[in-house]
PAFIKOL-211143 format. One line per field, with one value per residue: residue in three letters; z, y, x of N, C-alpha, C, O in turn; residue number from 1. Coordinates in Angstrom, 1 decimal, decimal comma, padded with zeros to 4 digits. Atoms other than C-alpha are relative to their C-alpha. Layout:
type: [ALA/...]
n_zz: [Z/...]
n_yy: [Y/...]
n_xx: [X/...]
ca_zz: [Z/...]
ca_yy: [Y/...]
ca_xx: [X/...]
c_zz: [Z/...]
c_yy: [Y/...]
c_xx: [X/...]
o_zz: [Z/...]
o_yy: [Y/...]
o_xx: [X/...]
seq: [NUM/...]
***
This chain:
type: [UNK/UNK/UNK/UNK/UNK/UNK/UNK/UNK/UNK/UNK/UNK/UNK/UNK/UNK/UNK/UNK/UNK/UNK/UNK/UNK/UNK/UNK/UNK/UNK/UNK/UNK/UNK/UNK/UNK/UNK/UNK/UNK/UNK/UNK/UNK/UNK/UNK/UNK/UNK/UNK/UNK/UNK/UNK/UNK/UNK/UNK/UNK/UNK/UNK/UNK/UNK/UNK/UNK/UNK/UNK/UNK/UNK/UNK/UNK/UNK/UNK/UNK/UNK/UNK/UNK/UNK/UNK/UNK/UNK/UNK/UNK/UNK/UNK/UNK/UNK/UNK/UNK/UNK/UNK/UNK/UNK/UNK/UNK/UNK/UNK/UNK/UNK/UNK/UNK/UNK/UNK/UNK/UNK/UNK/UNK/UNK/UNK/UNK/UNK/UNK/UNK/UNK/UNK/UNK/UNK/UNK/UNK/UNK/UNK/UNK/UNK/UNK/UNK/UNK/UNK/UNK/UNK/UNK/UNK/UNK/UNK/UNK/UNK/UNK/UNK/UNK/UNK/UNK/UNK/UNK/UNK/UNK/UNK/UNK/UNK/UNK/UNK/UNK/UNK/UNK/UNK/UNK/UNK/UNK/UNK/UNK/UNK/UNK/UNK/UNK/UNK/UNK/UNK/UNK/UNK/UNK/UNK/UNK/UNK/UNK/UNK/UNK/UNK]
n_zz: [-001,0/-000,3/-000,7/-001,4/-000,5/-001,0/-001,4/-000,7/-001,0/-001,0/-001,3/-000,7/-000,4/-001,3/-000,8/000,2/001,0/001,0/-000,5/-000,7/001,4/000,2/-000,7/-000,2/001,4/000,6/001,1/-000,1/-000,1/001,2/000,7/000,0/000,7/001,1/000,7/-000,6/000,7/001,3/000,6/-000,5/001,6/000,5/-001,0/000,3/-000,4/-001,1/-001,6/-000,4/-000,7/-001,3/-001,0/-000,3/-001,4/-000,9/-000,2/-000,5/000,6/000,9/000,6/000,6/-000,6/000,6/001,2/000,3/-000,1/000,9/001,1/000,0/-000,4/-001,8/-000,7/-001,1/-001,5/-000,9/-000,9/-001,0/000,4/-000,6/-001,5/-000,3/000,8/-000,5/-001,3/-000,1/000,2/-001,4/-000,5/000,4/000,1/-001,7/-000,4/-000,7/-000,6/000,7/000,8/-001,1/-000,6/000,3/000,0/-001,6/000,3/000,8/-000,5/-001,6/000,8/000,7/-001,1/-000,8/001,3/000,4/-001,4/000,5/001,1/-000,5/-001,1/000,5/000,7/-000,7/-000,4/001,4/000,2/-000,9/000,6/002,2/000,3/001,0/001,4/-001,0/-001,6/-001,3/-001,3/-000,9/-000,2/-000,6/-000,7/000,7/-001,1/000,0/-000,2/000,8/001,0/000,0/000,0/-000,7/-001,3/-001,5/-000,9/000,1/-000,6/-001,4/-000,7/-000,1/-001,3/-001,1/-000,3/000,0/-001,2/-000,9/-001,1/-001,3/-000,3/-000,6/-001,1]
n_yy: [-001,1/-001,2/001,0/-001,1/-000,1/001,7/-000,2/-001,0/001,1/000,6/-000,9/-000,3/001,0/000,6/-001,1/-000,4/-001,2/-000,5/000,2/001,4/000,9/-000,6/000,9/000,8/-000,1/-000,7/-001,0/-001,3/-000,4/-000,2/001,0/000,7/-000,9/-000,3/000,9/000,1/-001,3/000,0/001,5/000,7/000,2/-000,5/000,4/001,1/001,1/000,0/-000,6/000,5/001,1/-000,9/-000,2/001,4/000,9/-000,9/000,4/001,5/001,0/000,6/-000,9/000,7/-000,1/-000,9/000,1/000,9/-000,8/-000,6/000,2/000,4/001,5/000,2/-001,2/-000,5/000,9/-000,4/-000,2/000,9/001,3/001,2/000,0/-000,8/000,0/001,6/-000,9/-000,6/000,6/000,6/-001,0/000,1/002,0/000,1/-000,6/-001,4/000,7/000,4/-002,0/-001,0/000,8/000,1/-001,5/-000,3/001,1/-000,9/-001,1/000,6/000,0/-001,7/-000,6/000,4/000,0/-001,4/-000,6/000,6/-001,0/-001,4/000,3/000,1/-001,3/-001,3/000,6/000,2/-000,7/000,7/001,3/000,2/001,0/001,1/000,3/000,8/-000,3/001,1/000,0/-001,4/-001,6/000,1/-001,5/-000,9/-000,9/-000,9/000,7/001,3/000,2/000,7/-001,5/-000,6/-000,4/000,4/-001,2/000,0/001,4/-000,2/-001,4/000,9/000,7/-000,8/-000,8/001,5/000,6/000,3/-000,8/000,4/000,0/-001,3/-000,2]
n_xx: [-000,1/-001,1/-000,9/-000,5/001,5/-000,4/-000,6/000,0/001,2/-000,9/-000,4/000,8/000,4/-001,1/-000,5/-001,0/000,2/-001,3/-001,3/000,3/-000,8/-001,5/-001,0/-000,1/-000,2/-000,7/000,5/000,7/001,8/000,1/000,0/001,1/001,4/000,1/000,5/001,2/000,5/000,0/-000,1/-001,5/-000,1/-001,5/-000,7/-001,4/000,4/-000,5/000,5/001,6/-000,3/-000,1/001,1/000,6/-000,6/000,8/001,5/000,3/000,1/-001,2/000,3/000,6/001,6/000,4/000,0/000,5/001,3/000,3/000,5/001,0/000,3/-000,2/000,6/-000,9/000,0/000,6/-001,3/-000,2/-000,4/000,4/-000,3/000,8/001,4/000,3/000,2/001,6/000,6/000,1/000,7/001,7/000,7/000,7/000,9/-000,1/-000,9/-001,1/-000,5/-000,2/-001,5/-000,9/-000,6/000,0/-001,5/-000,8/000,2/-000,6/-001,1/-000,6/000,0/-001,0/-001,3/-000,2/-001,1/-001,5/-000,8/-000,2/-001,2/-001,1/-000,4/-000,8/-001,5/-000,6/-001,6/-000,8/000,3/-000,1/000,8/-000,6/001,2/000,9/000,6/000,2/-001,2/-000,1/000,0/-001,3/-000,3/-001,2/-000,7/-000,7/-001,7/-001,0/-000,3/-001,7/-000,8/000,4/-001,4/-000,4/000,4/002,0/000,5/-000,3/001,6/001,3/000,3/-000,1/001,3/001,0/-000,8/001,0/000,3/-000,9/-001,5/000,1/000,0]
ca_zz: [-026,7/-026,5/-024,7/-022,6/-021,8/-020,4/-018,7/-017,3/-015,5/-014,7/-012,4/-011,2/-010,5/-008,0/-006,2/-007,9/-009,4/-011,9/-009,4/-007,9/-011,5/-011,9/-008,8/-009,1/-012,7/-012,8/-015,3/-015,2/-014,0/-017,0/-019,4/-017,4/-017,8/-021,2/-021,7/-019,9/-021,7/-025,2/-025,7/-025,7/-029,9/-029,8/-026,1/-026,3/-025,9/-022,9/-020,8/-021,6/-020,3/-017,3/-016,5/-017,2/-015,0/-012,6/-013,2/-012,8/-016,1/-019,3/-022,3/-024,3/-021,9/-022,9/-026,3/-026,2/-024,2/-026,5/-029,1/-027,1/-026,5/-022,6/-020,4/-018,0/-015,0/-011,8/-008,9/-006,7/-006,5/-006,4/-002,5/-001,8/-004,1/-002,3/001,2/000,0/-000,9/002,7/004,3/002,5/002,5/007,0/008,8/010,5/013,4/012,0/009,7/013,0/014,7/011,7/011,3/015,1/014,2/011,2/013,1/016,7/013,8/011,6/015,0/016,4/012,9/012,9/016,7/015,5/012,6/014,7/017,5/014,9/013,1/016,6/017,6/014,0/015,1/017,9/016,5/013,1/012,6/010,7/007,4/009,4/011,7/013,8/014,7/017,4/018,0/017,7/019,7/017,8/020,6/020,4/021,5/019,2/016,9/015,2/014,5/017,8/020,5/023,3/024,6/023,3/024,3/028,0/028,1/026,7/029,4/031,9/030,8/031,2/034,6/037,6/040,2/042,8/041,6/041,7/045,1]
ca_yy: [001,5/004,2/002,5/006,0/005,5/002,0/002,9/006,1/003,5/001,2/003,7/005,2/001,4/001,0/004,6/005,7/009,0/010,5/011,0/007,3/006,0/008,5/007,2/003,6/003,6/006,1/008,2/011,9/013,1/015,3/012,3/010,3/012,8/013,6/010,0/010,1/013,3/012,8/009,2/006,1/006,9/008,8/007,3/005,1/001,5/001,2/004,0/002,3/-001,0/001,0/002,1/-001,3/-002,6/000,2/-001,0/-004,7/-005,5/-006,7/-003,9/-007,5/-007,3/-003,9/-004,3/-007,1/-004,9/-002,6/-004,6/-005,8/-009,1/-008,7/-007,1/-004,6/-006,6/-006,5/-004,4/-007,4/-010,5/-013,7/-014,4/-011,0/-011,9/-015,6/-013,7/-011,6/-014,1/-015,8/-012,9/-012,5/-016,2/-015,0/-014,1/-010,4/-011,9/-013,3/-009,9/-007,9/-010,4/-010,3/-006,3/-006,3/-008,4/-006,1/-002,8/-004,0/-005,2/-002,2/-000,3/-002,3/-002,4/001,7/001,7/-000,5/001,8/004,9/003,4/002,2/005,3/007,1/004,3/004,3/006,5/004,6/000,8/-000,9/-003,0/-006,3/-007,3/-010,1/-009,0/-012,6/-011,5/-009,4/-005,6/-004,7/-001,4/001,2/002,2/005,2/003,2/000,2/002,3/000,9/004,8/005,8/007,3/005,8/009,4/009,3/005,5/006,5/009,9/007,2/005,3/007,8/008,9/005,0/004,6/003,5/006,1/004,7/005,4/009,1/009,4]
ca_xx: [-014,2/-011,3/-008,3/-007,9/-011,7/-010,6/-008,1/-009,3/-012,7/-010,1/-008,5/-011,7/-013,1/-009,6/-010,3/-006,9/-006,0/-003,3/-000,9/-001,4/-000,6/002,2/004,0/003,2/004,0/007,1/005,5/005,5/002,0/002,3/002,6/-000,3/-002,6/-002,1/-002,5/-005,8/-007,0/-005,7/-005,7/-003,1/-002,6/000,9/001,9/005,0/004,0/006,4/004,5/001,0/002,8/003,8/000,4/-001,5/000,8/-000,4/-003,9/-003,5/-003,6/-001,7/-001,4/-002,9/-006,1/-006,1/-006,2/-008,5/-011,3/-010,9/-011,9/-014,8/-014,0/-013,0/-015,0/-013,4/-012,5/-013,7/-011,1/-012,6/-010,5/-011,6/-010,8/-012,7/-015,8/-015,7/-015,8/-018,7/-020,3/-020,2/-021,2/-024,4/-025,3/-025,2/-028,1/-028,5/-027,0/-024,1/-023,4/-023,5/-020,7/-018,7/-018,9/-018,4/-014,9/-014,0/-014,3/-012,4/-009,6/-009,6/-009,6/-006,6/-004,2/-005,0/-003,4/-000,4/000,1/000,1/002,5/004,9/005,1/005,8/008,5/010,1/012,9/013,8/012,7/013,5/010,9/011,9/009,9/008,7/006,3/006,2/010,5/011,8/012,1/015,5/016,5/018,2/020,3/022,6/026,0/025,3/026,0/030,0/030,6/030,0/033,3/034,2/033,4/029,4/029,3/030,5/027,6/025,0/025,4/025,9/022,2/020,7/022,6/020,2/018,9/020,7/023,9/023,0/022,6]
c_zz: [-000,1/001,1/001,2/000,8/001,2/001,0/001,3/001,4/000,8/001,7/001,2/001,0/001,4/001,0/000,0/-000,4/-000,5/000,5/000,6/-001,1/-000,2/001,0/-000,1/-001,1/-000,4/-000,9/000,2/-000,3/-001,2/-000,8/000,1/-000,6/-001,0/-000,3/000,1/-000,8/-001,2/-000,7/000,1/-002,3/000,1/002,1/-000,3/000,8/001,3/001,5/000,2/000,6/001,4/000,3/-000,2/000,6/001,4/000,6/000,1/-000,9/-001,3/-001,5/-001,4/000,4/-000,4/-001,4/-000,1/000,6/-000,6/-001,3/000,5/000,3/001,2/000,7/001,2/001,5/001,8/001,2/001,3/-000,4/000,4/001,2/000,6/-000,5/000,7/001,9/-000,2/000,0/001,5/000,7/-000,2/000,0/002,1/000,3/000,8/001,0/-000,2/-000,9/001,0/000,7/-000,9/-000,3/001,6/000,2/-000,7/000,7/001,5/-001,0/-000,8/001,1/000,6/-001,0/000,0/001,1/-000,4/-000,9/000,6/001,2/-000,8/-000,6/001,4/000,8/-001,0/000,6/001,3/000,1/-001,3/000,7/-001,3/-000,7/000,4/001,4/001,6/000,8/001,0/-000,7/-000,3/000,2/-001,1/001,1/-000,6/000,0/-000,8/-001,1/-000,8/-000,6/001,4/001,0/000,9/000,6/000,0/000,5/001,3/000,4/-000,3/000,8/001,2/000,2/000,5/001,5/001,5/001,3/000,9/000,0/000,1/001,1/000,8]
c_yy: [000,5/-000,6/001,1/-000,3/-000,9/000,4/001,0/-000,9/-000,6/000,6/000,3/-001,3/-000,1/001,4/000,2/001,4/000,2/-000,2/-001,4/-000,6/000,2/-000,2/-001,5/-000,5/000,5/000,7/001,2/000,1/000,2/-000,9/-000,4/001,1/000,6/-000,9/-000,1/000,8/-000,4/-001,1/-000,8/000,2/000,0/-000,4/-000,8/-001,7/-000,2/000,8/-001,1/-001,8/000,2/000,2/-001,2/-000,8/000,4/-000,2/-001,0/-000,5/-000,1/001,0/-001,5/000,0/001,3/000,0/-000,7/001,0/001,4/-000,5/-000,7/-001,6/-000,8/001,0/000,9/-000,6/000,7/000,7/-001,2/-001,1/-001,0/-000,5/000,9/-000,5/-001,3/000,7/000,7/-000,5/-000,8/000,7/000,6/-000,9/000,3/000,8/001,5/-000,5/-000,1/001,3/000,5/-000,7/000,2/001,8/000,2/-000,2/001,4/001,3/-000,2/-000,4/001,2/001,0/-000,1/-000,3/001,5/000,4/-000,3/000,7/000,9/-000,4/-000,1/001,2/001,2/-000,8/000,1/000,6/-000,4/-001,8/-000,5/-001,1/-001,1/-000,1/-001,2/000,6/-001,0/000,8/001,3/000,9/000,5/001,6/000,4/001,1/000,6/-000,9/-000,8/000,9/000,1/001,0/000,8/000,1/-000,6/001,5/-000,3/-001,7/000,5/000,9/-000,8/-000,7/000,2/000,3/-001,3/-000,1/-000,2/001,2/-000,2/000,5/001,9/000,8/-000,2]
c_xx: [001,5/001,1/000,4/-001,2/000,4/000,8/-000,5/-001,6/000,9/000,4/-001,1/-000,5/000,9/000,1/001,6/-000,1/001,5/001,1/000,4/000,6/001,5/001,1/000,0/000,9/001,9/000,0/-000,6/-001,4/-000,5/-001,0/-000,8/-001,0/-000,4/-000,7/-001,5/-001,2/-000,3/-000,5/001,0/000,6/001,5/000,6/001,0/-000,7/000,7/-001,0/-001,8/000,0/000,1/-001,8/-001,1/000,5/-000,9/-001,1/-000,2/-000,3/001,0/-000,8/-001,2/-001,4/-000,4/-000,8/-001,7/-001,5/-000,5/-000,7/-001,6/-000,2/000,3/-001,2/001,1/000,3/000,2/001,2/-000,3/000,8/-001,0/-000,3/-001,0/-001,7/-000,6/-000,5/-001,2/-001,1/-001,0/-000,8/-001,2/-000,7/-000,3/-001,4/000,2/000,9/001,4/000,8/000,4/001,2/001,0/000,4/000,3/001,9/000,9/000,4/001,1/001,7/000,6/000,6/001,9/001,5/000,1/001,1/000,9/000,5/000,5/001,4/000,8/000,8/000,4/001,4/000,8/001,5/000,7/000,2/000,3/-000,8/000,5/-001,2/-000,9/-000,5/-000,5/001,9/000,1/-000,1/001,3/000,1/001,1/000,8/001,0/001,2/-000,2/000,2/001,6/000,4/-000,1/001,4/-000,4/-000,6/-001,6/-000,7/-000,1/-001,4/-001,5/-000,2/000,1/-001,8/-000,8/000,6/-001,7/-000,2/000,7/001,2/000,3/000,0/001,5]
o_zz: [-000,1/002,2/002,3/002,0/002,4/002,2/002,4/002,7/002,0/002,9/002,4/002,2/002,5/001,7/001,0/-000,5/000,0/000,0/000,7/-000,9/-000,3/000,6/000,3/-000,8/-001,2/-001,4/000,6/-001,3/-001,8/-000,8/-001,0/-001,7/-001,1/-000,9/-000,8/-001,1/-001,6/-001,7/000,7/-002,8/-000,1/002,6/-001,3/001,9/002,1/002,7/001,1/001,0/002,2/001,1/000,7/000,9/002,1/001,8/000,3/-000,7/-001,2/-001,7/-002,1/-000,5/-000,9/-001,6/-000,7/-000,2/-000,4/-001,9/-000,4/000,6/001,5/000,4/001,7/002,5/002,3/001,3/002,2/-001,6/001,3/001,3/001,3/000,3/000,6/002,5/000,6/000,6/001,7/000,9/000,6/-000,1/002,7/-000,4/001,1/000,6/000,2/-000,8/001,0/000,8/-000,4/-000,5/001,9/001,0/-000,2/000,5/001,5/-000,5/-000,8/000,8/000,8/-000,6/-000,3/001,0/-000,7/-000,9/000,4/001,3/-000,6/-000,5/001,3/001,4/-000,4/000,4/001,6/000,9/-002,4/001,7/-002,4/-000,3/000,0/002,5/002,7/002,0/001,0/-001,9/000,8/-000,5/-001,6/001,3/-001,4/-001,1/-001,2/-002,2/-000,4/-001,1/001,2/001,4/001,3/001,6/000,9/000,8/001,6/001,3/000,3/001,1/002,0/001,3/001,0/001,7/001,4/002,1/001,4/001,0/000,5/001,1/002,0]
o_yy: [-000,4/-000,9/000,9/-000,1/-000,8/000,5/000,8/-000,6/-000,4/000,2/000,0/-001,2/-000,4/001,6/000,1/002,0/-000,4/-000,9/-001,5/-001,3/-000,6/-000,3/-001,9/-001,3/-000,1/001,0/001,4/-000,3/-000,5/-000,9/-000,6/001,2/001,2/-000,8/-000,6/000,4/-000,6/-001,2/-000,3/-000,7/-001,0/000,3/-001,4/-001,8/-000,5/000,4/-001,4/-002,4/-000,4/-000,6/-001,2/-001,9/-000,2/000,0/-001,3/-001,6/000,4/001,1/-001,0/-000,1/001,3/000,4/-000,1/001,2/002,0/000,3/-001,0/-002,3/-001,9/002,1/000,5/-000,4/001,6/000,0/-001,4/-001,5/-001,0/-000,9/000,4/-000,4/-001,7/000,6/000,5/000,0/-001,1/000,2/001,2/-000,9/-000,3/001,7/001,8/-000,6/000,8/001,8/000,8/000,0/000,4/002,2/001,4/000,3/002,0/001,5/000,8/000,1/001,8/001,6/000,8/-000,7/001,9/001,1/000,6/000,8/001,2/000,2/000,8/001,4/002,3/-000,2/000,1/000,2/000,0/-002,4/000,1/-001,8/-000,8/000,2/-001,4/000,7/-000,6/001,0/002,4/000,9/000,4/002,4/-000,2/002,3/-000,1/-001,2/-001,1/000,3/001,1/000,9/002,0/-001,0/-000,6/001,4/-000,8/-002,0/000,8/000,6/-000,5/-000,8/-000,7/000,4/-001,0/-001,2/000,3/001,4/000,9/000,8/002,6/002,0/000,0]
o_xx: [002,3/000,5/000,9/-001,1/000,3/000,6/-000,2/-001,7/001,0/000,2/-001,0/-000,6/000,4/001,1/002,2/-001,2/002,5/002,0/001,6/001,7/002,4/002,2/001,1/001,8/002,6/001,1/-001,7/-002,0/-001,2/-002,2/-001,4/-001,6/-001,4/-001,8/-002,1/-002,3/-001,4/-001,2/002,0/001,2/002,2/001,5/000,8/-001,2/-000,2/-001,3/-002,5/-001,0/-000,6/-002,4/-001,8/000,0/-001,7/-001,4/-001,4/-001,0/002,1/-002,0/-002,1/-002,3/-001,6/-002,0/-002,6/-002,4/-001,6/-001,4/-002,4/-001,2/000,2/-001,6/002,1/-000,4/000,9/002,2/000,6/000,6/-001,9/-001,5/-001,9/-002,7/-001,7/-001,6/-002,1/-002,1/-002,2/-001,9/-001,8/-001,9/-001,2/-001,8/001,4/002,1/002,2/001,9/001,6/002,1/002,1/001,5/000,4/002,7/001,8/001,6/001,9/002,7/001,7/001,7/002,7/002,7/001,2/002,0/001,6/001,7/001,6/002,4/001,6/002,0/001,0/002,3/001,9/002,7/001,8/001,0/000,2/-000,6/000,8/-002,3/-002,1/000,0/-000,9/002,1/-000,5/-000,4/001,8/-000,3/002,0/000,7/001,6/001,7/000,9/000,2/002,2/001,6/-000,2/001,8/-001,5/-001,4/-002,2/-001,8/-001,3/-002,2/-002,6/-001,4/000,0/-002,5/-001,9/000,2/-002,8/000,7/001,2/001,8/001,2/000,4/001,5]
seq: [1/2/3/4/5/6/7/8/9/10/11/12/13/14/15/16/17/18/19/20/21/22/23/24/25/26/27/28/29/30/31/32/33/34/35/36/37/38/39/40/41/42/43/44/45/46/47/48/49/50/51/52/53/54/55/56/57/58/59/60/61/62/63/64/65/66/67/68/69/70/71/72/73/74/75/76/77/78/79/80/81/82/83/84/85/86/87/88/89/90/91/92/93/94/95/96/97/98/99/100/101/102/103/104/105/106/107/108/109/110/111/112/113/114/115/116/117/118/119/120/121/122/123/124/125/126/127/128/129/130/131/132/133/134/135/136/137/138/139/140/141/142/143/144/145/146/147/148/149/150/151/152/153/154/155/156/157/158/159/160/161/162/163]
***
């Protein structure tokens, strides 16, 4: 089989496209989709490392299901295919509890995406998501005047002192 053939399945198998490669990869679009089109003949062994990186596999795996002696491998992992497996081994019942689960989760990671993305510019979120919050307040920041400190905290001041 045609090593563009392969890869071009590959991709399709992972719901990817051209541009998906060409950012993951660093390889002008161009370039991918030549490679995709023409073939991997006259590509530079580097970019076809680059994009079997892309695709999650090794330009050796390539090679090798090219010649027929791999098959194209599956975009499920292991872990996933063991989970499938569970979940068809349950009864109706049991299915409907755990799509009841998935759906209530999916639901509740889509809210947390969307809040983060509208605190972002007032939150830094740490790479661990178990630590704090830390406020990006205006005054901490160690360029900030004694004048713009004082009006930042003129605006946070308590009602009371208004009066």
């Amino acid at each position: 089989m045609q090593r563009s053939i392969i890869l071009r399945k590959l991709m399709e198998d992972r719901n990817l496209k051209v541009s998906d490669i060409s950012k993951t990869s660093g390889i002008a679009y161009s370039t991918v989709k030549s490679i995709f089109e023409n073939g991997t003949e006259k590509a530079s062994y580097i970019n076809i490392c680059k994009i079997c990186s892309s695709l999650g596999i090794t330009p050796d795996e390539l090679e090798e299901i090219a010649k027929g002696n791999l098959s194209i491998p599956s975009p499920i992992s292991a872990n996933d295919s063991s989970l499938l497996e569970k979940y068809h081994a349950l009864d109706p019942s049991g299915q409907e509890h755990v799509n009841i689960v998935l759906d209530w989760e999916a639901a509740r990671v889509q809210q947390l995406t969307e809040l983060r993305s509208r605190l972002a510019a007032i939150v830094e979120f740490p790479q661990d998501s178990a630590s704090d919050l830390v406020l990006n307040a205006a005054h901490e920041d160690e360029t900030c005047t004694p004048e713009e400190r004082r009006a930042g905290d003129s605006i946070m001041m308590d009602d009371s002192e208004w009066e």
